[in-house]
C-alpha positions in Angstrom: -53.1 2.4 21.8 -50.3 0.1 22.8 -47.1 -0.2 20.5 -46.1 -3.2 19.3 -43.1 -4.5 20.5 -40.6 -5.1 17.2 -39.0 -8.4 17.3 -38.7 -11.6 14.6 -38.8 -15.3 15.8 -36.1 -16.8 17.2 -33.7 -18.4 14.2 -34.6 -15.6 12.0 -32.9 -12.4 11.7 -32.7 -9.2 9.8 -30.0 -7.9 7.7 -28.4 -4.4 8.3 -27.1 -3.2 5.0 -23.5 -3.6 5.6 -24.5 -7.3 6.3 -26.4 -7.9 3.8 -23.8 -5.7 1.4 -21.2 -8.5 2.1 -23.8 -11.5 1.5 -25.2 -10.3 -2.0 -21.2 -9.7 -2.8 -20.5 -13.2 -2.5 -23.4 -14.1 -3.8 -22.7 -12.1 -6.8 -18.8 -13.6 -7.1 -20.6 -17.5 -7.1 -23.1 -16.9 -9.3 -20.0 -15.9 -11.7 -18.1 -19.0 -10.8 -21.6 -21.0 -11.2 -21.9 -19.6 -15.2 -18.5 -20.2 -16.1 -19.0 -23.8 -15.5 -22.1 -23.8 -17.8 -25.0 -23.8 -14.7 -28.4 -21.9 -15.7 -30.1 -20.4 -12.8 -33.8 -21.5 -11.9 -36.5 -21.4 -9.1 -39.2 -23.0 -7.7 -42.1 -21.8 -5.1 -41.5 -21.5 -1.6 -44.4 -23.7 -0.7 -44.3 -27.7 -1.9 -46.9 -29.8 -1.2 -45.8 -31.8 1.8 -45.9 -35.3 0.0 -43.5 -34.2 -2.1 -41.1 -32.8 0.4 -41.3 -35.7 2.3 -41.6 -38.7 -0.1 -37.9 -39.0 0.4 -36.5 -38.5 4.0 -36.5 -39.4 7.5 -38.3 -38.6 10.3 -35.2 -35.8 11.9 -36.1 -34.3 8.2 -40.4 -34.1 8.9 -39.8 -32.2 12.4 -37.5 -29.8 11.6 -40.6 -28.6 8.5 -42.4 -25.4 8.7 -45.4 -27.7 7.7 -49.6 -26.3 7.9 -52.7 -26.2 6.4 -53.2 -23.3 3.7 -56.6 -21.5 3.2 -57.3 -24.6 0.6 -57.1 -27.0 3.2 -53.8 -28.2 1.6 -51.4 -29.9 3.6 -48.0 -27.5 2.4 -44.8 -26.9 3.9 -41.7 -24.8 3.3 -39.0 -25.8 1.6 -36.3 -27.5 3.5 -33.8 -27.7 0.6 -33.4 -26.9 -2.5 -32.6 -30.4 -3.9 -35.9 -32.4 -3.6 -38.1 -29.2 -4.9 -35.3 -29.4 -8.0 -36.3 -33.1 -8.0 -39.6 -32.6 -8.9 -39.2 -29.5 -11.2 -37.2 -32.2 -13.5 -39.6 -34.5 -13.6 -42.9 -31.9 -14.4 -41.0 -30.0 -16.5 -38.4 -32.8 -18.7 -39.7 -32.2 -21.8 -39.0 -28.5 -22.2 -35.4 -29.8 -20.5 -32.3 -30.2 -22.0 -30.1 -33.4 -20.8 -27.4 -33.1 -18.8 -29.1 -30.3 -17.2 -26.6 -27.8 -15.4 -28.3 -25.6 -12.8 -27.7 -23.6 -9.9 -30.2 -21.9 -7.3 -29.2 -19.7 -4.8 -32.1 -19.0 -2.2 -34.0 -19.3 1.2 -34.9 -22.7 2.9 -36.7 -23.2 6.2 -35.5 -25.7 9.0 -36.9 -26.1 11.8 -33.9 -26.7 13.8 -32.2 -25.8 17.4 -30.6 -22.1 16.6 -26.8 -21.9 16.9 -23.6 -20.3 15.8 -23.9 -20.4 12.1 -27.4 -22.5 12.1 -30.2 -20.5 11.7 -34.2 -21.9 11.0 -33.9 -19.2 7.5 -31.1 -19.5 5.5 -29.6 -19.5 2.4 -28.4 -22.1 0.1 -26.1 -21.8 -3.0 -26.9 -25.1 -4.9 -25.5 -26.7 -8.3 -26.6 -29.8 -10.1 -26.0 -31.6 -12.7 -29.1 -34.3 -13.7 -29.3 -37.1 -16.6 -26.1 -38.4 -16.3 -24.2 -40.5 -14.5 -20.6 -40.0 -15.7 -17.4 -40.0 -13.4 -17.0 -36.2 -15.2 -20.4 -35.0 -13.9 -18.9 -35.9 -10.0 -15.8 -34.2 -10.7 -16.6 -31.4 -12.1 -19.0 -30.4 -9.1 -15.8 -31.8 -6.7 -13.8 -28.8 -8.9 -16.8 -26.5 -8.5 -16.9 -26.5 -4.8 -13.1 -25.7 -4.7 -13.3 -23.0 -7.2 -16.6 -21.4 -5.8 -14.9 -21.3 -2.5 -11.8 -20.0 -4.4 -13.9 -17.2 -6.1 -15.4 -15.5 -2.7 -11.7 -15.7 -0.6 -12.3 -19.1 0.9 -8.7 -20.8 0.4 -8.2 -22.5 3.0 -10.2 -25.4 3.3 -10.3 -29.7 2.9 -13.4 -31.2 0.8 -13.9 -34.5 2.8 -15.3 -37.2 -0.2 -16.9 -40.8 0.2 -18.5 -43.3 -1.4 -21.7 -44.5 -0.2 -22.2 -47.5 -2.3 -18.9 -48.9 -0.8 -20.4 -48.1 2.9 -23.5 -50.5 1.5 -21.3 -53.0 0.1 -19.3 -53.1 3.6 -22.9 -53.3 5.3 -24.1 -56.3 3.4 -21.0 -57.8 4.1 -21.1 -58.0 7.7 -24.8 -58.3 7.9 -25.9 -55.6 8.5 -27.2 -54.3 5.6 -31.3 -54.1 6.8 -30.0 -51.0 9.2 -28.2 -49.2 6.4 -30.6 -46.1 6.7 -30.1 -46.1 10.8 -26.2 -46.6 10.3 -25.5 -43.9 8.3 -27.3 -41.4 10.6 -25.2 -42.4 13.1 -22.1 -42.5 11.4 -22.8 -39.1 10.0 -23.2 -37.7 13.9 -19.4 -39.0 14.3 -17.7 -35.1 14.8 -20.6 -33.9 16.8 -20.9 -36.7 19.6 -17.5 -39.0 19.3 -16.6 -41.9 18.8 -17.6 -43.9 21.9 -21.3 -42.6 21.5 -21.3 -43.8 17.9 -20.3 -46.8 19.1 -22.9 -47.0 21.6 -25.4 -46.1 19.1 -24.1 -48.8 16.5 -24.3 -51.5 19.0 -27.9 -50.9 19.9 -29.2 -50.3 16.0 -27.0 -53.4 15.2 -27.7 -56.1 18.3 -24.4 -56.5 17.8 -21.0 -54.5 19.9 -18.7 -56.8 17.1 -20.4 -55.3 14.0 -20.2 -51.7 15.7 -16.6 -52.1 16.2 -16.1 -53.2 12.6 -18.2 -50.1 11.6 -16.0 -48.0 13.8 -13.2 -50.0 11.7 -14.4 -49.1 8.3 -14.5 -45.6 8.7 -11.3 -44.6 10.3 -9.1 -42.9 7.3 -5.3 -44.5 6.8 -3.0 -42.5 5.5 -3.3 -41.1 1.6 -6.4 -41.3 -0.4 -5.1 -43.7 -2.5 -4.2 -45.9 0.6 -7.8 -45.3 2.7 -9.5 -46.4 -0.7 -7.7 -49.3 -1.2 -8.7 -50.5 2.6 -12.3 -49.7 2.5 -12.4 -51.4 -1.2 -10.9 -54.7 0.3 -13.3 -54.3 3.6 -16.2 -54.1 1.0 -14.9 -56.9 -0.8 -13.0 -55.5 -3.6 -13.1 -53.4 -6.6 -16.6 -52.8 -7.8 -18.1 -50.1 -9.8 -18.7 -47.8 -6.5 -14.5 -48.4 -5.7 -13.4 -47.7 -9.7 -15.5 -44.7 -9.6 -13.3 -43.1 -6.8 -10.0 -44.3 -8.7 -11.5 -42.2 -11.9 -12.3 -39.4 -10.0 -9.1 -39.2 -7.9 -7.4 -39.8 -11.3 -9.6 -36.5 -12.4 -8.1 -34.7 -9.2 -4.6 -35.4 -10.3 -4.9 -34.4 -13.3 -6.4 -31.2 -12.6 -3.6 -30.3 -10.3 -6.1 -29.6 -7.6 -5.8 -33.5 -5.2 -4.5 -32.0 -2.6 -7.3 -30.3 -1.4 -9.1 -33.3 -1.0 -9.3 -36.8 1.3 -11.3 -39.9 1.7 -13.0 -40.2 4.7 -15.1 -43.2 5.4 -17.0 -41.5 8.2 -19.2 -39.2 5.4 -22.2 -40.6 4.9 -24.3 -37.7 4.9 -27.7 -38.1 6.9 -30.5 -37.6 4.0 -31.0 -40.8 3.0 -31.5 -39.7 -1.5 -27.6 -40.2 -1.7 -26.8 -42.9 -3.6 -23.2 -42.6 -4.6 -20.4 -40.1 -4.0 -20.8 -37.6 -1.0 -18.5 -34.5 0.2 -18.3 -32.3 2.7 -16.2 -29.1 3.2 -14.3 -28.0 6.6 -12.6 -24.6 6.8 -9.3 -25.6 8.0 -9.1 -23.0 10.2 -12.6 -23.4 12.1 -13.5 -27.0 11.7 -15.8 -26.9 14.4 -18.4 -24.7 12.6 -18.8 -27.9 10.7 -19.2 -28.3 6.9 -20.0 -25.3 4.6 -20.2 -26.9 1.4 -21.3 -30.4 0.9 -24.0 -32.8 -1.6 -23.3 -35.8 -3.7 -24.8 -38.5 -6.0 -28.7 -38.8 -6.0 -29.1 -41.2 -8.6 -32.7 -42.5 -7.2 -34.4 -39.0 -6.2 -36.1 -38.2 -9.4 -37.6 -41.7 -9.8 -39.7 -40.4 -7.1 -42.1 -38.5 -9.2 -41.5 -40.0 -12.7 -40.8 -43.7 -14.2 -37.9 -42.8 -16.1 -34.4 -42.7 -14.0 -32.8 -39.4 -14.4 -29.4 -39.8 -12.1 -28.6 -36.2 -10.6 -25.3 -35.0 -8.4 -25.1 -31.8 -6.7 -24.0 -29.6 -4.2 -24.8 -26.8 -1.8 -23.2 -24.1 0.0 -24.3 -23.2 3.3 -23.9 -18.9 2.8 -25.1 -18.0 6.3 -23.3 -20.6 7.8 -19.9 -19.9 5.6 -20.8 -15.9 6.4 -20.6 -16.9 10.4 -17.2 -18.4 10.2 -15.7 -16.1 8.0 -16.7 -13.4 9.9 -15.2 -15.6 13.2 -11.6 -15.7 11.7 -12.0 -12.4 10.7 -11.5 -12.0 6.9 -14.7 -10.5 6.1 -14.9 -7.1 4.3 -17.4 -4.5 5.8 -19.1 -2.2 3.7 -21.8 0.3 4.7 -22.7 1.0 1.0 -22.0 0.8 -2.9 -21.0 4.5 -3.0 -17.4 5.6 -3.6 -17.9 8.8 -2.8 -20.3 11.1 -0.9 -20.5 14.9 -2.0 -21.0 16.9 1.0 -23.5 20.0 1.3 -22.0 22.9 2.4 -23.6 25.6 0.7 -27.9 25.1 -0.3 -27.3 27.5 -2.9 -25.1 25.4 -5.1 -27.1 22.1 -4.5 -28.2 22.3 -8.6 -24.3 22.5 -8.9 -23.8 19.4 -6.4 -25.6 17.6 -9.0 -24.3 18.5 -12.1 -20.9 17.2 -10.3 -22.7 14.1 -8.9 -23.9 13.3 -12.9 -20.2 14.2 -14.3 -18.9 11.3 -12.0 -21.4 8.7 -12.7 -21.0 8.8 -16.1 -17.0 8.1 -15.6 -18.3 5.0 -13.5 -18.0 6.6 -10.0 -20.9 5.9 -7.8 -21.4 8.8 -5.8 -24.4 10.6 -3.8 -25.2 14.0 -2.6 -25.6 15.1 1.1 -29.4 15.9 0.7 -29.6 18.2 3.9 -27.1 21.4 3.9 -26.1 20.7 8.0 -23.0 20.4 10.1 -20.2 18.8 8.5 -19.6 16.7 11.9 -22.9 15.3 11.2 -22.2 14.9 7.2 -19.2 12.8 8.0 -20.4 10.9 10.9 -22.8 9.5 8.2 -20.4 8.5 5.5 -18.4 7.2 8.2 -21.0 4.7 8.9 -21.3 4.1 5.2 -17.9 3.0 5.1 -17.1 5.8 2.5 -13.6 6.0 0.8 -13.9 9.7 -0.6 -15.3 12.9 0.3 -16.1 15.8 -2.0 -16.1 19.1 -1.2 -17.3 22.4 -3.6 -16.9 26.1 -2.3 -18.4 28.9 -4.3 -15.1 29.2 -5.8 -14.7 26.4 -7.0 -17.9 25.7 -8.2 -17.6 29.0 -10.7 -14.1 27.1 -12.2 -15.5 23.8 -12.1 -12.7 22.9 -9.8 -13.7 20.4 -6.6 -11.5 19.3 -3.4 -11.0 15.5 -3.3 -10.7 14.1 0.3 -9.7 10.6 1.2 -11.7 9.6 4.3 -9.6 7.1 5.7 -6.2 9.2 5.5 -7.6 12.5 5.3 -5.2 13.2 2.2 -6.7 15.9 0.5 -6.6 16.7 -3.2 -7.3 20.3 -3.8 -9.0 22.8 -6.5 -8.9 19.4 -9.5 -11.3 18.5 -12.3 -14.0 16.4 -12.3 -11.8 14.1 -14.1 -8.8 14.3 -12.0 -10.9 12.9 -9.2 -12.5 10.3 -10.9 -8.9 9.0 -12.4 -7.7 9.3 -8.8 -11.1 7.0 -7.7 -10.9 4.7 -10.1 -6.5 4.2 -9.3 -7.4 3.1 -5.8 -10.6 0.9 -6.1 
């Protein structure tokens, strides 16, 4: 019989544990972050039925869906977010809801997308909403979230890029061109990938018009300080409206906090799916912009009202992992772990391997994780092992030893060596340099 030859489909991968190790860490560290704001975790199926994945997006949105008929004959598809499936668990489940409704999911979505560094067709997402109000605190507080999530996992360095799309449509309807809105913003949102000149190009085309695409091109260059780039784009628009005093009271919210500086107003976001309504961000590592954002959502006052009457305004955000993972990993600043262990006791004599455990138990219950070598064979091939594991500490037991309940503690990576100690001693020595 011919063997099958082992591969997965292109966009997918799988995870070696040392990769996946470092993914469930910072996982782990944002689901913290996520709680200490007062988010509740939920989840909803894999499969949606199509029409309600798609009530709500644009045509770029319905090729990139892993989208078929099931065994029912049921037009589904895999979930391309997490933010419209969310949408629809509010409205089939808001009467065993509380209002506002914290939550944050952290799991896999399918895109049928072109593969590239950082973009994959499965990948995770790290979302956080807040629905049922539509408060200048509720924006903030996720604007804070993203900086503190970011904060939590090592991610410093980095510039949240916030707009206001209600302004943008104020602007629109101001120079006429208001009917295109939904085409504009796709193009504007392309700005970093293709440049200016092909925006342009594109504006004047969707528009009829090369005047209105230069006044477009106008709109969403940033000048100077937030303060300043708001006060232009509010007078473009027309002046202050709710959309414009919204940005003041969240600005004013960033000041406050001691945290402004992390953030800037750019015009240029407008982010492609067409459910935002209001406020939108996007995150750039400041070291690798080109990866593109890692972090980014906003205001989806309108989404819900999809699937029920009553208006239940929402505002959100997601973190792209995988894609946050890639550039991390790029600049180098990534930790590398093989395992969970601490410390591997090594088998160098089968006839104490009852021993191997009773010292393996004694650790664990001082909080050291620790295994035993199962197989009593070379020590070369013992280490070579744990080396791959990425293990701090080595234990070693002779005969001796083992009849004075005394153990030799090696360090793995300095090959300091702690002989003929307790149990005790070497868990106090462990647990110093964790």
């Amino acid at each position: 019989m011919d063997l099958i030859q082992p591969k997965v489909l292109k966009g997918f991968r799988d995870f070696l544990p040392q990769d996946e190790i470092l993914r469930s860490n910072l996982i782990e560290k944002l689901t913290h972050t996520y709680r200490s704001y007062g988010f509740v975790p939920i989840d909803t199926p894999v499969l949606e039925y199509t029409e309600i994945l798609l009530r709500k997006s644009n045509g770029e949105t319905e090729k990139q869906m892993f989208r078929f008929e099931d065994n029912g004959g049921r037009d589904v598809a895999m979930r391309f977010d997490l933010t419209v499936p969310f949408a629809r668990y509010t409205a089939q489940h808001r009467e065993e809801l509380y209002f506002p409704f914290k939550r944050y999911h952290i799991s896999k979505v399918w895109r049928g997308e072109k593969p590239q560094a950082g973009r994959y067709r499965e990948f995770i997402q790290c979302d956080f909403d807040t629905v049922g109000t539509d408060s200048a605190t509720a924006d903030f507080e996720v604007l804070a979230l993203m900086k503190a999530a970011l904060a939590s996992i090592g991610v410093e360095k980095i510039t949240i890029h916030v707009n206001h799309r209600g302004i943008f449509n104020r602007f629109l309807e101001k120079i006429g061109a208001k009917e295109k809105s939904d085409d504009i913003l796709r193009i504007v949102d392309k700005l970093a990938k293709v440049g200016e000149e092909e925006v342009k190009k594109e504006l004047t085309e969707v528009t009829g018009s090369a005047d209105s695409a230069e006044k477009i091109i106008g709109y969403i260059k940033p000048c100077g300080t937030f303060e300043e780039t708001l006060a232009n784009i509010e007078n473009l628009a027309g002046g202050e409206d709710a959309d414009s005093k919204r940005m003041k009271d969240i600005y004013a919210m960033m000041k406050a906090a001691g945290i402004d500086g992390t953030y800037t107003l750019d015009p240029s976001i407008t982010r492609g799916l067409d459910y935002y309504t209001g406020v939108v961000y996007e995150t750039f590592l400041n070291d690798l912009p080109t990866i593109g954002s890692v972090c980014s959502g906003g205001r989806y006052d309108n989404l819900a009202g999809l699937y029920m009457k009553e208006k239940l305004p929402g505002v959100g955000a997601s973190i792209g992992l995988d894609r946050l993972i890639a550039g991390l990993t790029e600049l180098g600043i990534t930790e590398v772990k093989g395992s969970y262990l601490d410390a591997e006791i090594f088998n160098g004599d089968e006839n104490l391997a009852a021993h191997y455990q009773g010292v393996a138990s004694a650790l664990r219950s001082k909080g050291i994780a620790v295994e035993v070598f199962p197989d009593c064979v070379k020590m070369n091939k013992q280490y070579a092992v744990t080396e791959k594991k990425g293990m701090p500490w080595g234990i070693l037991v002779s005969k001796e030893q083992a009849a004075d309940e005394k153990l030799t503690l090696k360090n793995l990576k300095t090959r300091e060596q702690f002989a003929d100690i307790t149990v005790e001693e070497a868990a106090a020595k462990i647990r110093n340099q964790k």
